[in-house]
Structure formats: structure tokens, C-alpha cells
C-alpha positions as CSV (number, residue, x, y, z in Angstrom):
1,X,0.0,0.0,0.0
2,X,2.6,2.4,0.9
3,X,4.7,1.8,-2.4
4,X,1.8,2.6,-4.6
5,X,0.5,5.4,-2.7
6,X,4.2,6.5,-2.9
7,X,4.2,5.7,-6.8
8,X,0.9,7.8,-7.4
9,X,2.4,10.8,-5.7
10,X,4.9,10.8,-7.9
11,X,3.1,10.5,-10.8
12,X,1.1,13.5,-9.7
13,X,4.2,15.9,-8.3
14,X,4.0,19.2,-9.8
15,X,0.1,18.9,-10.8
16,X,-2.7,19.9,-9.1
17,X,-3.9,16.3,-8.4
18,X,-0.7,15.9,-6.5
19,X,-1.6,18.9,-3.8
20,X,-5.6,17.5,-3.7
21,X,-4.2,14.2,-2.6
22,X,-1.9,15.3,0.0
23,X,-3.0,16.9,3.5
24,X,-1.3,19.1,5.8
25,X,-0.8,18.2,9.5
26,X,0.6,20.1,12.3
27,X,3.3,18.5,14.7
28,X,4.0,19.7,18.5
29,X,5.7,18.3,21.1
30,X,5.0,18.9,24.7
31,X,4.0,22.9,24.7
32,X,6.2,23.8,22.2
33,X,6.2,25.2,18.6
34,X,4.2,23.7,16.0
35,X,5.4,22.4,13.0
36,X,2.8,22.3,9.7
37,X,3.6,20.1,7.4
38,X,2.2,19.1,3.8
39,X,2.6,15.7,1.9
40,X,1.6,12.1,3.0
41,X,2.4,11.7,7.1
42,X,2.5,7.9,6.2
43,X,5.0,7.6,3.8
44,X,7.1,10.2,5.1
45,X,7.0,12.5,2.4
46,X,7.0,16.1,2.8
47,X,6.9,18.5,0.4
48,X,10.0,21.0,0.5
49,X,9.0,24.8,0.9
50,X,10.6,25.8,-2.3
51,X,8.2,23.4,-3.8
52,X,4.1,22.2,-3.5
53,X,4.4,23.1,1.0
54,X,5.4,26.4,-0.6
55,X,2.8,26.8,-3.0
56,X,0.0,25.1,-0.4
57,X,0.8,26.9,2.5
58,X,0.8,30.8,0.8
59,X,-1.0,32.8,3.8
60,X,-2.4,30.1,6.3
61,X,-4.5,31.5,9.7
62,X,-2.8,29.5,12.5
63,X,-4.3,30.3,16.1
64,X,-3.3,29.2,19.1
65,X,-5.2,28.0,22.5
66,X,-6.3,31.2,23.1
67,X,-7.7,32.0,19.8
68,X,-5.1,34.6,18.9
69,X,-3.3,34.0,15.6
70,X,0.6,33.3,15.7
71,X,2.4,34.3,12.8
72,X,5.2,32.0,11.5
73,X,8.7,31.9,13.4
74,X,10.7,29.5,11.2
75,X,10.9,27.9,8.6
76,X,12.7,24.5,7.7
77,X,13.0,22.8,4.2
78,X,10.1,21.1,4.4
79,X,8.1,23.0,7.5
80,X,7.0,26.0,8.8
81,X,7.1,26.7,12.3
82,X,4.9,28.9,15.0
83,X,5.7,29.6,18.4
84,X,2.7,28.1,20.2
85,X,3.1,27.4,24.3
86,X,1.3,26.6,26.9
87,X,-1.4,23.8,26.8
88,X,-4.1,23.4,24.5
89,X,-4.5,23.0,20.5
90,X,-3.3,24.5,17.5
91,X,-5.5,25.3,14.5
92,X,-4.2,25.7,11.2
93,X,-6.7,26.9,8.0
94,X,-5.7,27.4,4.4
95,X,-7.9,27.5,1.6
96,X,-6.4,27.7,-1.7
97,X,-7.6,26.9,-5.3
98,X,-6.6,24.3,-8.0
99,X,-8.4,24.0,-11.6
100,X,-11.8,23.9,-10.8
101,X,-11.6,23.0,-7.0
102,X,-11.2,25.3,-4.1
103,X,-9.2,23.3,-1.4
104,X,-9.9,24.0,2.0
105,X,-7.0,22.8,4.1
106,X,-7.4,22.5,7.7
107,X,-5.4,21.1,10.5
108,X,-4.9,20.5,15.0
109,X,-2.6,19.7,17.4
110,X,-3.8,18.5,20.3
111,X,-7.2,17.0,21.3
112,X,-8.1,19.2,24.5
113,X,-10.7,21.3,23.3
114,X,-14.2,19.7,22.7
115,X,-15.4,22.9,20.5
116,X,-15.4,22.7,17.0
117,X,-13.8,25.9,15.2
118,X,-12.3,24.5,11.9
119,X,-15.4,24.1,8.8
120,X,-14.4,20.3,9.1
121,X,-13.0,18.9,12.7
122,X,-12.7,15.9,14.4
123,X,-13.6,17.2,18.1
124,X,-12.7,14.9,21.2
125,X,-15.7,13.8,23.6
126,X,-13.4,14.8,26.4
127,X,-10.2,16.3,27.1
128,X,-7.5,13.7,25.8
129,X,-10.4,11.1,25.0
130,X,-10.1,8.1,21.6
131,X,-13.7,9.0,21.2
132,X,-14.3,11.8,18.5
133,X,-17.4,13.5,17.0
134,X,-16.6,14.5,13.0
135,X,-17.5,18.2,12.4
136,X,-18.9,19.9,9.5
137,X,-19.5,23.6,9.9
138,X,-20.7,22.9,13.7
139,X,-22.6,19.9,13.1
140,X,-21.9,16.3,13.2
141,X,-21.1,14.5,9.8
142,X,-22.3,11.2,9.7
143,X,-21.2,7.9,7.5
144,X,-17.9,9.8,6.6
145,X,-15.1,7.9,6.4
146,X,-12.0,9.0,8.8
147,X,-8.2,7.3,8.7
148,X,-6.6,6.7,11.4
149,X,-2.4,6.5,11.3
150,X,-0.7,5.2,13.9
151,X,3.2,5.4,15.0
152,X,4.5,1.8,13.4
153,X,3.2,3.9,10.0
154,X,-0.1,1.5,10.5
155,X,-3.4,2.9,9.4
156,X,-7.1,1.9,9.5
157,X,-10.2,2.9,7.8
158,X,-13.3,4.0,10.3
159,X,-16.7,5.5,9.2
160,X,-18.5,8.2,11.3
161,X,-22.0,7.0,12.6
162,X,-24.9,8.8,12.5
163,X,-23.9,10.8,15.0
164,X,-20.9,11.8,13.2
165,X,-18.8,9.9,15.9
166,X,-15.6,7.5,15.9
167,X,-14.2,5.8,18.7
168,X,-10.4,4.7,18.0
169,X,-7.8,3.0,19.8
170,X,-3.9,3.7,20.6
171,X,-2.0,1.1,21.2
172,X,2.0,2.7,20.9
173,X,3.5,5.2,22.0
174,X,4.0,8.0,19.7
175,X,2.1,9.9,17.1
176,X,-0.8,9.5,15.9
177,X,-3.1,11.4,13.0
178,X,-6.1,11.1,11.8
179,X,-7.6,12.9,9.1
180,X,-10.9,13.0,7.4
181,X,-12.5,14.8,4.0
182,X,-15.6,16.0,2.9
183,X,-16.9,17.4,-0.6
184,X,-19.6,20.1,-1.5
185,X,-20.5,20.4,-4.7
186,X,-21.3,24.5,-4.6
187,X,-20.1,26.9,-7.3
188,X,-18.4,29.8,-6.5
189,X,-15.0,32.1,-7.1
190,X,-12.0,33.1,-5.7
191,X,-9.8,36.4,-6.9
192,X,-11.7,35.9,-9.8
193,X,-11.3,32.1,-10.5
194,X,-14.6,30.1,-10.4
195,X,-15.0,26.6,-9.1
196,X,-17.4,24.2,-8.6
197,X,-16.6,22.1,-5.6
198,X,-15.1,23.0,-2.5
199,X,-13.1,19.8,-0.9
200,X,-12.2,19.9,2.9
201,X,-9.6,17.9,4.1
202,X,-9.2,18.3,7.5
203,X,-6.5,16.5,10.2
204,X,-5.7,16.1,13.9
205,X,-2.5,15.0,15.1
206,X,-1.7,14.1,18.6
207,X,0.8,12.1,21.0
208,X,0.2,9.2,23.1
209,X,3.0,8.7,25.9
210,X,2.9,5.2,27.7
């Protein structure tokens, strides 16, 4: 699975398709910076910043805990940093258009706050829980399907139920993320572009210490 999810990303690099297939995902340790990120989390690809990360992550709105927005501190080859602290999560939102598809990115770190504020989240039923309720513009989204990756690069396929919710386990140490997607089909336009679908792909990432 991994070499042909590996082989279709290359066949896609430098195309549109290649930046709709990918996700971005923030990474924090402790209550330090965060770290966003833009490729496939599995395979350990991520894109460099003088390539598709920079042309994904062009103006993104991160936000810390407190809901005030934290402008970027670093940057690596294939990263860019901001200096969260303290507890809570990190939000991350970038919409950004390809062809005839307007891409909304979205991504946490952290699963401490059970309040949705990203169009598409996965919230916790409680502080630090495996239980999750899938978001869509502040209501649950049921029957959508959600991936789970775990920290030995394992992943598994859940399904939201009809009350949008999940309930995973963790059974290593490490990092896990999970991400989920959702389509609309709703015309509109963007600095004078038009598209006709609007695709959220939406992430949490989080670490399990045992």
C-alpha cells in the first residue's frame, strides 16, 4: 500500500492532483512550537517549501489555545514553524484553489478542546479522549469515512455514525493522525477564479505517551 501510494504521488508531483491528494498536519511536542507540514504523514514524504508546502501553505490562519493567531517563526526545508506554548491546541486553515476546485486545508494539534472551530474537525468527547465527533461547519457529519495512522506507519479505515462519531484506539507510544475529508458540490469564485466544488480535508494529530 505504501509503495503505490508513494508511486501515485509521484506521478502526480508538480500537478494539481498531487496537492488534492496530500493533507497538511501540524506536529508539537509537549507545549512547544508547532510544526505544519504538507505531503503524506505515512509515507514520510513532505513536500520541501521551495516546492508544493510552498505553494499550499501561501497565507495560512494559525491560532493558538487562546484564539489569537501566531504568525510563523521559522521555517525549515520542508516545514513552517509557529511559536505556540502553553497547553491546548493548534489550529491551522488554508484555503487555496486548483483547476476547478477550491481546497480547504485544515489542521490540529492536540485534542483538548471539545469545541469545533475549523469548517471540518474531528472534536474529542473529552479532554484527551479516543472518542471523536466528525465536524462539518458545527454539526456532526455522519457515515464519513476518517483514517486513522498510527506510529509503526499503521493505518485503519473507520466511518463516522450517525452521529458523526468514531471511537479509536492507541495502542503505541507515539504519534498518531487522523484525518478526514468532505466534498460540496457549490459553485463559486476566488480572486476571480470560479470553481465548482469545495473539498475539505481536515487532520488532527496528537501524542500518546505510555
Amino acid at each position: 500500500m505504501k509503495f503505490a501510494r508513494t508511486l501515485a504521488a509521484i506521478a502526480l508531483l508538480g500537478s494539481a492532483g498531487a496537492a488534492q491528494a496530500h493533507f497538511v498536519w501540524l506536529e508539537r511536542a509537549d507545549q512547544g512550537p508547532a510544526k505544519a507540514y504538507f505531503g503524506e504523514w505515512a509515507d514520510d514524504l513532505r513536500e520541501k517549501r521551495d516546492g508544493l508546502l510552498g505553494k499550499v501553505l501561501v497565507a495560512p490562519v494559525v491560532t493558538g489555545a487562546d484564539g489569537k493567531a501566531l504568525k510563523a517563526s521559522a521555517e525549515g526545508a520542508d516545514f513552517v514553524e509557529f511559536p505556540a506554548s502553553g497547553k491546548g491546541d493548534v489550529r491551522l486553515s488554508q484555503p487555496i484553489q486548483f483547476k476547478e476546485t477550491l481546497m480547504q486545508y485544515g489542521a490540529k494539534a492536540g485534542r483538548s478542546d471539545t469545541e469545533g472551530k475549523l469548517d471540518l474537525e474531528l472534536v474529542p468527547a473529552a479532554a484527551g479522549s479516543n472518542t471523536f465527533v466528525l465536524h462539518f461547519k458545527g454539526k456532526p457529519l455522519a457515515k464519513t469515512e476518517v483514517t486513522v495512522f498510527g506510529p509503526p506507519k499503521w493505518e485503519k479505515r473507520f466511518h463516522s455514525d450517525e452521529n458523526g462519531r468514531i471511537e479509536i484506539t492507541t495502542p503505541w507510544p507515539g504519534q498518531y493522525v487522523l484525518e478526514a475529508a468532505h466534498v460540496v458540490e457549490e459553485a463559486g469564485q476566488t480572486d476571480g477564479k470560479a470553481y465548482t466544488k469545495i473539498r475539505y480535508v481536515s487532520t488532527l494529530t496528537f501524542n500518546v505517551t505510555k
